[in-house]
Structure formats: C-alpha cells, structure tokens
PyMOL CGO cylinders between C-alpha atoms (Angstrom):
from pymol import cmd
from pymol.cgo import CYLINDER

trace = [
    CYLINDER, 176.87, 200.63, -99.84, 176.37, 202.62, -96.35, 0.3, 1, 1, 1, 1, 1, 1,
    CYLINDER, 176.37, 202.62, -96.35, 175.45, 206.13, -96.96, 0.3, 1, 1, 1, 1, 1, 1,
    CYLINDER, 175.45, 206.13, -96.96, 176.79, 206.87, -93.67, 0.3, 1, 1, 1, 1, 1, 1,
    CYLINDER, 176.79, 206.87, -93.67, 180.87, 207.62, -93.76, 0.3, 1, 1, 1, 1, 1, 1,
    CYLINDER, 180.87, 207.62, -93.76, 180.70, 207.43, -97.50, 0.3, 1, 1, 1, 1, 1, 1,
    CYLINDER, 180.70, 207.43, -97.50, 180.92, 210.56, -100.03, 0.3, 1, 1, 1, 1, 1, 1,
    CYLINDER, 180.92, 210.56, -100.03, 177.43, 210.73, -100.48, 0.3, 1, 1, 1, 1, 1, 1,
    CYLINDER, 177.43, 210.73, -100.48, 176.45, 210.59, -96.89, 0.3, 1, 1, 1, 1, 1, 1,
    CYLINDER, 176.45, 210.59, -96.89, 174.93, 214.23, -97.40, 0.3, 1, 1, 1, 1, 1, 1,
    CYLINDER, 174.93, 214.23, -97.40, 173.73, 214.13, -100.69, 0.3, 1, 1, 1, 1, 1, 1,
    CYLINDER, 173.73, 214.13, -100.69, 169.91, 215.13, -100.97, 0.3, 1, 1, 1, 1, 1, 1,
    CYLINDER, 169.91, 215.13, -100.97, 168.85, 213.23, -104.48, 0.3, 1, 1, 1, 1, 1, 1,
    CYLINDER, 168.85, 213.23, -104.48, 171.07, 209.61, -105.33, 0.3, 1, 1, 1, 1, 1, 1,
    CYLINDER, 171.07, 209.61, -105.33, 170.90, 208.86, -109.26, 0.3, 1, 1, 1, 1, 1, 1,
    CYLINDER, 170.90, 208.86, -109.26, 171.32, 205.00, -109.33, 0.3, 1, 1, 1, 1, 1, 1,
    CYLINDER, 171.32, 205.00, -109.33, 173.02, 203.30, -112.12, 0.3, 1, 1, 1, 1, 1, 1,
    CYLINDER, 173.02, 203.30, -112.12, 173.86, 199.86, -113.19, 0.3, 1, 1, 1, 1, 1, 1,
    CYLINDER, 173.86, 199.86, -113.19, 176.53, 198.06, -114.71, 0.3, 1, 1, 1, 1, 1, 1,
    CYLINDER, 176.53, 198.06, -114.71, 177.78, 194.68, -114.97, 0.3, 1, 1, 1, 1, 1, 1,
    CYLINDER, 177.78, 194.68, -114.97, 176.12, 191.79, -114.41, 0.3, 1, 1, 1, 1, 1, 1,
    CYLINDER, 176.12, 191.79, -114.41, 172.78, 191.55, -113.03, 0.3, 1, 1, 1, 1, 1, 1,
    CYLINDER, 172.78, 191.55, -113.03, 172.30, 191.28, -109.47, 0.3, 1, 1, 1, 1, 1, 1,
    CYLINDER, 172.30, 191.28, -109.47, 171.22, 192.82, -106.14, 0.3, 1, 1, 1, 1, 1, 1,
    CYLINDER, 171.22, 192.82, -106.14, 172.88, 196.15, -104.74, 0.3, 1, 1, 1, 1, 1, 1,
    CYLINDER, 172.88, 196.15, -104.74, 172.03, 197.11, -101.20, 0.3, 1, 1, 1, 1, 1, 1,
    CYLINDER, 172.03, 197.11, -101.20, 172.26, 201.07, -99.87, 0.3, 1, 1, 1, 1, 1, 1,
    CYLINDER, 172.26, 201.07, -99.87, 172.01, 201.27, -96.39, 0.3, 1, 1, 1, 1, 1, 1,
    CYLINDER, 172.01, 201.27, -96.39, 170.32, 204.57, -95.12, 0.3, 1, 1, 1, 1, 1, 1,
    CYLINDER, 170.32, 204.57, -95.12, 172.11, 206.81, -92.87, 0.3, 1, 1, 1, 1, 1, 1,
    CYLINDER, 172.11, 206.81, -92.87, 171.11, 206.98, -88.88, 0.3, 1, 1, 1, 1, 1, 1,
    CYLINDER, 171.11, 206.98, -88.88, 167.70, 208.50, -88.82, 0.3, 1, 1, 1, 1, 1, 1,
    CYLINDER, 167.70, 208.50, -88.82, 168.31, 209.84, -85.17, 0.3, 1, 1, 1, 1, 1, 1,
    CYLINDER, 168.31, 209.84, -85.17, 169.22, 213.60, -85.16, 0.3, 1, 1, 1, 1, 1, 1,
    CYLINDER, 169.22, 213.60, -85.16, 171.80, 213.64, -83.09, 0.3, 1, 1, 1, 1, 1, 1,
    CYLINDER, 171.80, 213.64, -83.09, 173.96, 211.21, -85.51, 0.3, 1, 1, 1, 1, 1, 1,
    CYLINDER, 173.96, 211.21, -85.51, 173.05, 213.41, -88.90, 0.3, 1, 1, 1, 1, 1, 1,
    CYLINDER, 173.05, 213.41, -88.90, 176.23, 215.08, -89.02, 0.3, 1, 1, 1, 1, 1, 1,
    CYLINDER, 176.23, 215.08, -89.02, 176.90, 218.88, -89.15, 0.3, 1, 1, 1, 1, 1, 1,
    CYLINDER, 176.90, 218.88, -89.15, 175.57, 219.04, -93.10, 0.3, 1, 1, 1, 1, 1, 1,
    CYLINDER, 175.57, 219.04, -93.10, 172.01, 217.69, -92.13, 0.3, 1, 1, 1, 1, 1, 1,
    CYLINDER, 172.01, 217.69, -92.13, 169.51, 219.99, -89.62, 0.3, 1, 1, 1, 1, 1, 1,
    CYLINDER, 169.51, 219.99, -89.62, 167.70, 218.25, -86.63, 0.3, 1, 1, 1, 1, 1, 1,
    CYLINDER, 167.70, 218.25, -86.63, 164.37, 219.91, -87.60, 0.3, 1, 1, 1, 1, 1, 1,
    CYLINDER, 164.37, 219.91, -87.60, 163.95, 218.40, -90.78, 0.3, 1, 1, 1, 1, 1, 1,
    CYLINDER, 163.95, 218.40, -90.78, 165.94, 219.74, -93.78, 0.3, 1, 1, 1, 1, 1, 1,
    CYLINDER, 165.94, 219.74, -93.78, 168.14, 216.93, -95.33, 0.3, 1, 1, 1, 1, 1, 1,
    CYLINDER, 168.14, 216.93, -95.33, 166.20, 214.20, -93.52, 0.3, 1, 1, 1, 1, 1, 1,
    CYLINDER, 166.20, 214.20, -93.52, 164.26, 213.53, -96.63, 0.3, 1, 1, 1, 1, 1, 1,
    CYLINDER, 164.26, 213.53, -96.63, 166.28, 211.15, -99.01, 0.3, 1, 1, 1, 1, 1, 1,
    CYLINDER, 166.28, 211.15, -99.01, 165.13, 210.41, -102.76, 0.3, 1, 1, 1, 1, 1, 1,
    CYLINDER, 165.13, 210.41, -102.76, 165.92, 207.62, -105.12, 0.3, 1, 1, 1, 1, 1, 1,
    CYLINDER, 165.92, 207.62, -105.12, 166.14, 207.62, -108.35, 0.3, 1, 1, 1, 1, 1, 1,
    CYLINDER, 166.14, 207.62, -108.35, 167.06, 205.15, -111.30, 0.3, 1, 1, 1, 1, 1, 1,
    CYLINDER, 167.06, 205.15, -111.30, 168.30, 205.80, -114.92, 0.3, 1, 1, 1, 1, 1, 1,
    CYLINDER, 168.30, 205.80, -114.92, 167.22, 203.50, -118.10, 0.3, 1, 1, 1, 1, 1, 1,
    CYLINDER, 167.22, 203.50, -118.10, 170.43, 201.28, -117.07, 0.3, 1, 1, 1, 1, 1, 1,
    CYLINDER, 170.43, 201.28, -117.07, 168.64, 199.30, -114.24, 0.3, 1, 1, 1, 1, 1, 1,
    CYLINDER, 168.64, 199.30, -114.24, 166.49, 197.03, -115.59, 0.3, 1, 1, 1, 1, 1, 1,
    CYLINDER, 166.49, 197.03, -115.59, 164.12, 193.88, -113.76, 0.3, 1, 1, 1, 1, 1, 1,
    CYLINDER, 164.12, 193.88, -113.76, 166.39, 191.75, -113.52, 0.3, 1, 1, 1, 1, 1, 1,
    CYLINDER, 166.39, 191.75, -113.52, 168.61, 194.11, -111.32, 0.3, 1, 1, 1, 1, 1, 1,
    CYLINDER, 168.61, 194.11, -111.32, 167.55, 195.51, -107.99, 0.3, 1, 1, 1, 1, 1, 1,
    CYLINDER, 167.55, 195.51, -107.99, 168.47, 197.79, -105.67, 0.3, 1, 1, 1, 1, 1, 1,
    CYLINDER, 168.47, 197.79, -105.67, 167.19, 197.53, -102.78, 0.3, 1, 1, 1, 1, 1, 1,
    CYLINDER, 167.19, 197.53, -102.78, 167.15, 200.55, -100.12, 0.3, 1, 1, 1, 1, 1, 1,
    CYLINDER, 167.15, 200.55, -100.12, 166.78, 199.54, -96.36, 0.3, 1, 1, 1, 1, 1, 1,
    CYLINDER, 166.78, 199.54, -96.36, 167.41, 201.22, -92.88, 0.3, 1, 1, 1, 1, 1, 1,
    CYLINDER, 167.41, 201.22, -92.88, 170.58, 200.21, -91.18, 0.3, 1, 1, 1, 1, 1, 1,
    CYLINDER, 170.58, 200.21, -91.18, 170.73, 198.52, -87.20, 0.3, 1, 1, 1, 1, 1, 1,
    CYLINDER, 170.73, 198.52, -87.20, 167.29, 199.29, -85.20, 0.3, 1, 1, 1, 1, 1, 1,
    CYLINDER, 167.29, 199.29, -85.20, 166.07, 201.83, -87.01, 0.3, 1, 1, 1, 1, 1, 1,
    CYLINDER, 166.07, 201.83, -87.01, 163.01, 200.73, -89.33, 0.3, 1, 1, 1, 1, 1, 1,
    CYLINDER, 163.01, 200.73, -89.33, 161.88, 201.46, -92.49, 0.3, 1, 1, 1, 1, 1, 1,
    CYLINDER, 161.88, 201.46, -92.49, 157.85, 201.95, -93.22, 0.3, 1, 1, 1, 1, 1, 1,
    CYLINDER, 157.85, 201.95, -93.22, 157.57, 200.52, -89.11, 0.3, 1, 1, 1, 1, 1, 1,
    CYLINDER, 157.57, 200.52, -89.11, 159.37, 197.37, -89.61, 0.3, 1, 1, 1, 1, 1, 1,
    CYLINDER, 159.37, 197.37, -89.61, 163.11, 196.74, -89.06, 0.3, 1, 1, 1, 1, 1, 1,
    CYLINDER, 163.11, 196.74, -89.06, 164.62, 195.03, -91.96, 0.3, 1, 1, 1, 1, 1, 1,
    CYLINDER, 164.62, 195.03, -91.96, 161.87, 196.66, -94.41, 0.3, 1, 1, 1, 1, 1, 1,
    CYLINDER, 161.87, 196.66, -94.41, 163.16, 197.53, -97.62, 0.3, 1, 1, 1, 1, 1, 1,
    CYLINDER, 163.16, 197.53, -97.62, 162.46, 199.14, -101.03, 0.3, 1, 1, 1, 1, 1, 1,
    CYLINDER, 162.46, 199.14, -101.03, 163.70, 197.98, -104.19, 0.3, 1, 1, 1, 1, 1, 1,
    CYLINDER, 163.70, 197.98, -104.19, 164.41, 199.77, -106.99, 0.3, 1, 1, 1, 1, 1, 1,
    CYLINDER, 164.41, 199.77, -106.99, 163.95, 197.71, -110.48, 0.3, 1, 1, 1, 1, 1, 1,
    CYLINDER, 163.95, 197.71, -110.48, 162.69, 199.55, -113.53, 0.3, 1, 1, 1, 1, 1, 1,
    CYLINDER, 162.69, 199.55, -113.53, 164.43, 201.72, -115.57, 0.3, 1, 1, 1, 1, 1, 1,
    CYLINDER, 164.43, 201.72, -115.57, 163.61, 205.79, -113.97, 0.3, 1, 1, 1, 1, 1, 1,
    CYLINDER, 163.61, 205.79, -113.97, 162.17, 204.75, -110.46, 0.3, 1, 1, 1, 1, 1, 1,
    CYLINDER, 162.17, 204.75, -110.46, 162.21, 206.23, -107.95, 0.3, 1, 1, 1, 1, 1, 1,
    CYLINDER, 162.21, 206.23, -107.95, 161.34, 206.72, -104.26, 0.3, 1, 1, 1, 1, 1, 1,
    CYLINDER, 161.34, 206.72, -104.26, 161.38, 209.42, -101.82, 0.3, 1, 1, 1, 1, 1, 1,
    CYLINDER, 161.38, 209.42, -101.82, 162.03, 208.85, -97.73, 0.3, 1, 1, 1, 1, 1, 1,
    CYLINDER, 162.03, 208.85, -97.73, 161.81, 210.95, -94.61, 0.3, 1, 1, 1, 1, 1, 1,
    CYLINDER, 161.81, 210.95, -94.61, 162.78, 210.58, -91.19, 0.3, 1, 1, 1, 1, 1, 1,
    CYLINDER, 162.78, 210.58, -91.19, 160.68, 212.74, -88.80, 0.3, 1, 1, 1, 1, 1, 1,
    CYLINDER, 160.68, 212.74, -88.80, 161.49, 210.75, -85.73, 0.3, 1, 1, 1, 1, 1, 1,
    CYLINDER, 161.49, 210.75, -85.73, 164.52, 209.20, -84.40, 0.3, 1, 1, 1, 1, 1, 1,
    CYLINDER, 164.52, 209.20, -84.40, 164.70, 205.18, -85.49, 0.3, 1, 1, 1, 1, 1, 1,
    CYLINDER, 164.70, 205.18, -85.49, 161.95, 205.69, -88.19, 0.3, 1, 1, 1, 1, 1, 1,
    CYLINDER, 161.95, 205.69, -88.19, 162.19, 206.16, -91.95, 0.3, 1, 1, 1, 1, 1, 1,
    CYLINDER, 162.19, 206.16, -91.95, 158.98, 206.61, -93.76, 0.3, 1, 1, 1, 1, 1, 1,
    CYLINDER, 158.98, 206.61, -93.76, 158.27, 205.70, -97.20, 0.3, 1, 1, 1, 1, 1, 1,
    CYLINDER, 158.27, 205.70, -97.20, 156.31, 208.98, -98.49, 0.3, 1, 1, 1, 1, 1, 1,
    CYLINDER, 156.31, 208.98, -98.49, 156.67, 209.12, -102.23, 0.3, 1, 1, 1, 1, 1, 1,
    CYLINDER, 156.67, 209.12, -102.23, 156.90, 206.28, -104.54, 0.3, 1, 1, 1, 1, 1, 1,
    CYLINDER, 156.90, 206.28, -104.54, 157.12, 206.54, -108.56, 0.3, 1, 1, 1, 1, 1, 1,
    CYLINDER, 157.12, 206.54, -108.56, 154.13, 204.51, -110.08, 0.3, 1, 1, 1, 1, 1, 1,
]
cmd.load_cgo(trace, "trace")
C-alpha cells in the first residue's frame, strides 16, 4: 500500500490489522521531501512524524513491513525497512530532512 495518493496519505497514527491468510503486507512511506508533503502536512516538522501501530490480529507469522519509497532511505539505507510482527507493535518515524526517514521510537 503507498501512503502517498491513498486516503490515509495524511493520517498521523496507522492502526494495522490483519486478516486472511498469513503473509507479508508492504506500506510504502510517503515522500519525505517537504516540498512533496501536500497542503495537510507543514515543511517545519508537524505531520512528518508517522507512527505504527498493530492490534492482537497480527501475529509472527504475518508481517508488515514499513519501508521508504524511490531514493529516499529509511534509518540511512535505501531499501531499509521495519517490520511489524507481534500482536500491539509499534514504531514511530520522522523525517527531518528531505530523502531521510529516521527510525526514532520502537515498541520493545
């Protein structure tokens, strides 16, 4: 799923749920550069951070797995991603420069 163009492109918190078989979901993150945030998300900051969360549907043996989309990189490395697996995970992101998303919150 691409965030970007979707009806959840400027949603703050994303509640991830599961159903059907087990698998692998992907959610692309949206643009990190400013100037491609769209009118509902502010240049300096506010709406730039993204969090994750699972309910007690996602279990180990499904993922989903949140990456950066094109160039930009996720935790300094294109193609980087986080997966979500465990039932109420969760994971918080923030993009403070343009073609960088930074993992700064992780559930234990």
């Amino acid at each position: 799923m691409y965030l970007t163009g979707s009806d959840y492109a400027h949603d703050y918190f994303h509640l991830m749920s599961w159903s059907g078989s087990n698998g692998t979901a992907v959610v692309y993150l949206p643009e990190s550069d400013p100037n491609n945030l769209g009118t509902n998300r502010d240049s300096n900051g506010y709406k730039r951070e993204l969090r994750f969360f699972t309910d007690n549907t996602v279990n180990a043996n499904d993922k989903i797995q949140i990456t950066a989309i094109g160039t930009d990189t996720l935790d300094g490395g294109v193609g980087n991603f986080y997966e979500l697996k465990k039932p109420f995970d969760g994971i918080t992101l923030f993009a403070p420069i343009s073609g960088s998303w930074f993992n700064i919150q992780t559930k234990a």
